[in-house]
N, C-alpha and C positions, 0 to 999 in steps of 0.2 A: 828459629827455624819455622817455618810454614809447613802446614798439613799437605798433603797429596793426596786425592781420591783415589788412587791410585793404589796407594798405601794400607787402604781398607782391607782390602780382599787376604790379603797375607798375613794380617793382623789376625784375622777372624782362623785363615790355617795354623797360623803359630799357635792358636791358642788351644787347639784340637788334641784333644790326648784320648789314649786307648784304656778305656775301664777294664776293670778286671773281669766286667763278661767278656772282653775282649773287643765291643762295639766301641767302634769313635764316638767321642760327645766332647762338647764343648758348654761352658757358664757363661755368663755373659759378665760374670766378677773377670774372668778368665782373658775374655775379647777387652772387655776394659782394661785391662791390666797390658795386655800388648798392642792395642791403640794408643795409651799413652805415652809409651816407649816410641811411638812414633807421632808424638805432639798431635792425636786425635783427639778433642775433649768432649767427646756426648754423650748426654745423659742415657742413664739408662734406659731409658721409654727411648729412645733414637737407638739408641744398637739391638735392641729385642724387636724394635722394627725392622732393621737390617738386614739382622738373621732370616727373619718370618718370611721377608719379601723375596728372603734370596735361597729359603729352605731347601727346596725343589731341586734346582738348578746346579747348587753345592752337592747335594746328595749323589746327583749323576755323573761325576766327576772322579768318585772314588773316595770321597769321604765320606 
């Protein structure tokens, strides 16, 4: 099965969970782990740039 850019974005919400301060966060062990599941394979230096680039932008959304 091929990857989808597409595929990214919900990987990266799948992997969002609510700490026990009750604030959202996510690992990037976590985004790797539901990237995979969708035949994503990047290094980690590639998904912590993902995140970073796309920090902002996620945050205004409600996560």
């Amino acid at each position: 099965m091929m990857s989808r850019y597409y595929e990214i974005e919900p990987a990266f919400f799948a992997a969002v969970f609510i700490a026990a301060n009750g604030k959202r966060k996510v690992t990037t062990a976590d985004f790797v782990r539901e990237q995979t599941k969708r035949n994503w394979h990047w290094s980690m230096k590639q998904k912590n740039e993902w995140i970073e680039m796309r920090h902002h932008s996620i945050c205004t959304c409600g996560y």
